[in-house]
N, C-alpha and C positions, 0 to 999 in steps of 0.2 A: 306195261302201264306206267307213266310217269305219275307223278306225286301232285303232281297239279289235277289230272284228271281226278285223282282219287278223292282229292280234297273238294274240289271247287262242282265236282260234277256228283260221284255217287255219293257223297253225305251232306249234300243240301237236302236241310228238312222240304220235304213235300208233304202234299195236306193230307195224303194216305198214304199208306205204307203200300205199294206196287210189287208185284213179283213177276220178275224178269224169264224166260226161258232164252237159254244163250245154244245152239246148236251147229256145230263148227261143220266143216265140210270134210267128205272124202269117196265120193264118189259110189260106188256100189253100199261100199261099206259102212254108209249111214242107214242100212235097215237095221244097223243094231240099236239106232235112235228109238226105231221103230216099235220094238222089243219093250228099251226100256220106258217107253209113254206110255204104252198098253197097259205093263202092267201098274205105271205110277194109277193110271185110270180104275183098274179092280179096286186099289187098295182103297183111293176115294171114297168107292161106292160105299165101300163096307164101312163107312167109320157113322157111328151113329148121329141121326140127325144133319147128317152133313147135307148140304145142298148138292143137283147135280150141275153146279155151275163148272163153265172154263176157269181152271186156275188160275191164269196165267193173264195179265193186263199188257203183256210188254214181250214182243218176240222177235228174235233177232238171231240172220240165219246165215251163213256161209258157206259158199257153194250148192252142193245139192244139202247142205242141210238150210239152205235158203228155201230151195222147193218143199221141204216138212214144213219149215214156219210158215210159210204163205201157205201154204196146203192148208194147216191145221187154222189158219186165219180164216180165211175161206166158210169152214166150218164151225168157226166157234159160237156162233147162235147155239148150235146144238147142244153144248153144253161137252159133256166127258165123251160123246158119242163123235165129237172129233176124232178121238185117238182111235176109236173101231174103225170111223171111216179113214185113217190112212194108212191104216193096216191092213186094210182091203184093197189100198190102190196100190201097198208094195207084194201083193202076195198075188193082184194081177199081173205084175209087170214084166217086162222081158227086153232083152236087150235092142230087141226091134225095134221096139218101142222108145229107145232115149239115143240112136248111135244107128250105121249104116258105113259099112265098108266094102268100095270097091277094087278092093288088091287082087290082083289078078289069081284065078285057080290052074293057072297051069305050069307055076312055078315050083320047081323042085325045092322044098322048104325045108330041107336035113340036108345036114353035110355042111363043111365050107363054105363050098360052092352056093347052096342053098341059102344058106346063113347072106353071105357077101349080097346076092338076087336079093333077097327079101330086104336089106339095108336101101339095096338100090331103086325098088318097087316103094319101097316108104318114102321115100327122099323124093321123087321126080312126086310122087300123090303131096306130100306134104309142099314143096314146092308150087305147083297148080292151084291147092284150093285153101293154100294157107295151114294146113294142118291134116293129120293123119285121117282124121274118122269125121263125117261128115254129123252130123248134130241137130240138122232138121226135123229127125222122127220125133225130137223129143219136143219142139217147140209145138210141133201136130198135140202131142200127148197132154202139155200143160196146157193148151187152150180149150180143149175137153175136162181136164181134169178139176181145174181152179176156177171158179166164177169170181172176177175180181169183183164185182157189181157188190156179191156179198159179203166180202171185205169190208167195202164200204160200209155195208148195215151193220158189221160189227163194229166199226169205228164212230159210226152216229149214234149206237145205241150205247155205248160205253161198256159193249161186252169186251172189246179191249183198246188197248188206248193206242197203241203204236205197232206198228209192224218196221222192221228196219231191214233191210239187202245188203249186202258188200260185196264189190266188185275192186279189180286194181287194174288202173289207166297204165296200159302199155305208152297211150301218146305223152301222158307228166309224167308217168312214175308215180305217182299219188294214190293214197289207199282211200275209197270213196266208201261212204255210207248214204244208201237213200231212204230214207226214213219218210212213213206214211205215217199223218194223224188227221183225225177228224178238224183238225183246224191247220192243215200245211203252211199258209199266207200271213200267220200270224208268228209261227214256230221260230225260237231263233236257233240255226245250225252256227257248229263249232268249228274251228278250225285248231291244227294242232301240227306240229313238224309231220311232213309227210302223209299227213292225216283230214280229210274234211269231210264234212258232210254235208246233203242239200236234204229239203224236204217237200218231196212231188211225188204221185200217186205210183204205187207200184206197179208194174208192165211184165208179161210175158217176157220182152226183152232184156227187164232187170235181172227174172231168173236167169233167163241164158247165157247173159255176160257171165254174171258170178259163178256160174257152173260150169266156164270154158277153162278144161283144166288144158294148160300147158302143152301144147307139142299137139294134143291130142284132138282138142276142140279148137275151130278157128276163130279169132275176136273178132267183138259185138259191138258194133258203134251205139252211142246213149249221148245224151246233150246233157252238157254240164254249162253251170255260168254261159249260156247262151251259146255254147258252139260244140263241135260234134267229138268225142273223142273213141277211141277204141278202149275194151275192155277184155278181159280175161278174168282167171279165176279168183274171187275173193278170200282165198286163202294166199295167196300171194303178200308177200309184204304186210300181211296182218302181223302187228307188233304187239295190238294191244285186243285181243277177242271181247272183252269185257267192256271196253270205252262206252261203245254205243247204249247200252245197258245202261250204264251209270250215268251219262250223261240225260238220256231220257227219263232220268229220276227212278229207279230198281233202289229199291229197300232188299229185296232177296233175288238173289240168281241162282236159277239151276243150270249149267251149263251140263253137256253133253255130248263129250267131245268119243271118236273114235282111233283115238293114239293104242297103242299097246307097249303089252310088257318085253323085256327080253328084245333091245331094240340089236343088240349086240346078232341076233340070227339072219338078219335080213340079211345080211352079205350068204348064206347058203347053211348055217350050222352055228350052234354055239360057239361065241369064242374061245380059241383055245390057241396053243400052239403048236403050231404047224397046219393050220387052217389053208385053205386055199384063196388063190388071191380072187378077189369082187371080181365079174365079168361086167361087163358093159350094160345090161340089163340089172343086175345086182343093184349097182349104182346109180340107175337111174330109178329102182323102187324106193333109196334110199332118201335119193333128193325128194322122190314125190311125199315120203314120210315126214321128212323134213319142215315140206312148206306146211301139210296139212297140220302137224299136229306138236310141235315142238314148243309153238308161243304158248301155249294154251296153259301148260302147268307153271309158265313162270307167271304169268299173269293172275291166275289162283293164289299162288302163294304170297303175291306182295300182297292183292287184295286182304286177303284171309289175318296178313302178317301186320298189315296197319288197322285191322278189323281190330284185331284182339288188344293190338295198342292201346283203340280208343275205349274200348270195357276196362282197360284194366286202370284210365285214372279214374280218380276221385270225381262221384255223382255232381258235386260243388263243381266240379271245373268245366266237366262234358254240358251242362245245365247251359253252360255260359259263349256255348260255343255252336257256331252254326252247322256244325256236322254231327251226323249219326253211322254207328258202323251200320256194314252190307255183310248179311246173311250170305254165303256163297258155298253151293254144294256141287261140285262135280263127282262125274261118275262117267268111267273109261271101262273100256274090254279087260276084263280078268286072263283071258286068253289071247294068243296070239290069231291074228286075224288072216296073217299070213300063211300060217298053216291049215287053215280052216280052207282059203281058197286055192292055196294048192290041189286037195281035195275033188275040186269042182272046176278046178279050170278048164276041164274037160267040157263042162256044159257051153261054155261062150259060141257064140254064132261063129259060124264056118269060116266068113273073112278076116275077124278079127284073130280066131284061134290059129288062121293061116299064119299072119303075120306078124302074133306074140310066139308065136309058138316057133317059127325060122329064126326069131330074134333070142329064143332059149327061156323066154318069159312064161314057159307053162310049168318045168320041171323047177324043182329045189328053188331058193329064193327068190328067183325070176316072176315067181308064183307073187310078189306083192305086188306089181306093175299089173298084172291079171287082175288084182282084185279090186279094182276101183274101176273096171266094165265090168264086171259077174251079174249084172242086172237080174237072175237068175232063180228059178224057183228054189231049187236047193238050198244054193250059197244064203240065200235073201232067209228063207227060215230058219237055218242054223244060227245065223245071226240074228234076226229075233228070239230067238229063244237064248241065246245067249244075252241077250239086251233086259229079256223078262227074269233071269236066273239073277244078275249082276244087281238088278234093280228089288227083287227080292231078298236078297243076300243085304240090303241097305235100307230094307223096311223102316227100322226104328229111325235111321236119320231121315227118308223123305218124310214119314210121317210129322215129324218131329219141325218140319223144316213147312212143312203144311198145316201146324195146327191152328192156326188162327186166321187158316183163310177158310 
């Protein structure tokens, strides 16, 4: 996050104080979102007197954690009964449902031989359709699942104010935000090094750009500035996970990211020495670790780090000056998520487990490339319930972080 954004965007006074929900993307592995919104939802209930209002005026989603924000937009008339309804739609869902692979079954997927076949069966499929796994079940899924119609009635009714996407233009290189409000034609969008954003109605299509992870899903064409460009995943080139937030005027963010700890295991084992060297699937969970989740803490901490700057001068001077700090709470997996989908990599659909599994991507660290298809009833509730433990274990700050809404 540059110093300009911080300044000029998240501490311009606004006429109410806004709270932000920031939910990063990572593919399977944002049912742990799922987890922790449920139970921010219980503890709501319980606080006396409290309304059963949506918390949240301003939501902003990357990759599949763009399909919760828009999900949860969707539903925010209802108030807290958002979070049950999409905790319902991750505990239906299955891999059928978001992905379809047709790698051939009669290729010997052990050994070498098998190994080298399976490289060669991915490459000619990735080749033909632009990428490994085909992505249409999921476009079926979200058109069922999201009424954009009622978006809208959340945005006219001022149950929230903004809903925002991000996607990254393979055709500029440019990290895009598309930002929906009840008044898009008046909005003024930002621009920023590598960074812009437009403001027009959110689409089916916006999710599926921003949730076409890399290699895996094939890009999404979407109009920008009047002409057509390609997209991929929104966690790509994300520099800044926070901008869109701050810029939309968030007085508090809760971001929601799914990074983990003990980043040092992903190559197969703790480090140590005389470890063995990363294989080729190793490395490529590592990159995928990489895009999803690495911006996301340094971006907290300048926030956080010029937050506490602006409290600690003198009332005389902050009085005098057009900026106010941002509240900003994240909250990340206590455990390793890699190991959790090791576990269950066994569940993935037949094609796919074909073809992570020739690649070496089911056994020992291979297993974190697995975990961002696990669509899966197991993997998906261990993860919520890890999501509900993490977020309970953090009681007194959410609450703390919600008391004045």
């Amino acid at each position: 996050m540059s110093l300009d954004t911080v300044l000029h965007a998240g501490f311009t006074q606004a006429p109410h104080p806004s709270s932000a929900l920031v939910l990063m993307g990572g593919g399977a592995r944002t049912a742990y979102q799922v987890g922790v919104l449920q139970a921010l939802a219980a503890m709501l209930r319980k606080r006396p007197g409290a309304p059963p209002d949506f918390p949240f005026q301003i939501l902003v989603g990357t990759s599949a954690g763009a399909l919760n924000t828009t999900y949860l937009a969707a539903y925010a008339t209802a108030g807290l009964q958002a979070f049950d309804q999409l905790a319902r739609f991750w505990g239906n869902l299955r891999s059928k449902a978001v992905y379809a692979s047709n790698i051939g079954s009669r290729i010997p997927w052990t050994g070498t031989a098998g190994r080298f076949l399976a490289a060669m069966s991915l490459s000619r499929q990735a080749l033909a359709q632009g990428a490994i796994l085909d992505n249409m079940p999921l476009v079926d899924t979200l058109h069922h699942a999201i009424s954009l119609s009622a978006i809208e009635d959340a945005l006219r009714s001022g149950t929230i104010e903004a809903l925002a996407v991000t996607a990254s233009s393979y055709t500029s290189g440019v990290h895009w935000t598309f930002c929906h409000t009840a008044q898009d034609e008046i909005a003024k969008p930002w621009v920023r090094p590598g960074r812009r954003a437009e403001f027009q109605p959110i689409t089916i299509e916006h999710l599926i750009a921003s949730s076409a992870l890399p290699f895996l899903f094939p890009a999404i064409p979407l109009r920008v500035d009047g002409r057509r460009e390609f997209f991929g995943d929104g966690s790509m080139r994300q520099v800044s996970p926070l901008s869109p937030a701050l810029h939309l005027g968030a007085q508090k963010i809760l971001v929601v990211g799914v990074g983990q700890p003990q980043r040092s295991a992903m190559a197969g084992g703790a480090a140590q020495e005389g470890a063995r060297e990363p294989t080729l699937v190793n490395i490529a969970g590592h990159a995928m670790a990489s895009v999803f989740h690495d911006t996301l803490q340094a971006d907290v901490e300048q926030a956080q780090r010029v937050s506490k700057t602006l409290n600690q001068l003198p009332r005389e001077l902050v009085a005098g000056l057009p900026f106010r700090s941002v509240n900003v709470l994240s909250i990340q997996p206590s455990q390793s998520l890699d190991a959790l989908a090791q576990t269950h990599a066994r569940a993935l659909p037949a094609g796919a487990r074909r073809a992570l599994g020739g690649l070496g991507a089911i056994k020992g660290g291979g297993a974190a490339l697995a975990s961002y298809l696990l669509f899966e009833p197991g993997f998906v509730q261990v993860l919520m319930a890890l999501g509900a433990q993490d977020a309970d274990a953090r009681r007194g700050e959410l609450l703390a972080f919600f008391a004045n809404v």
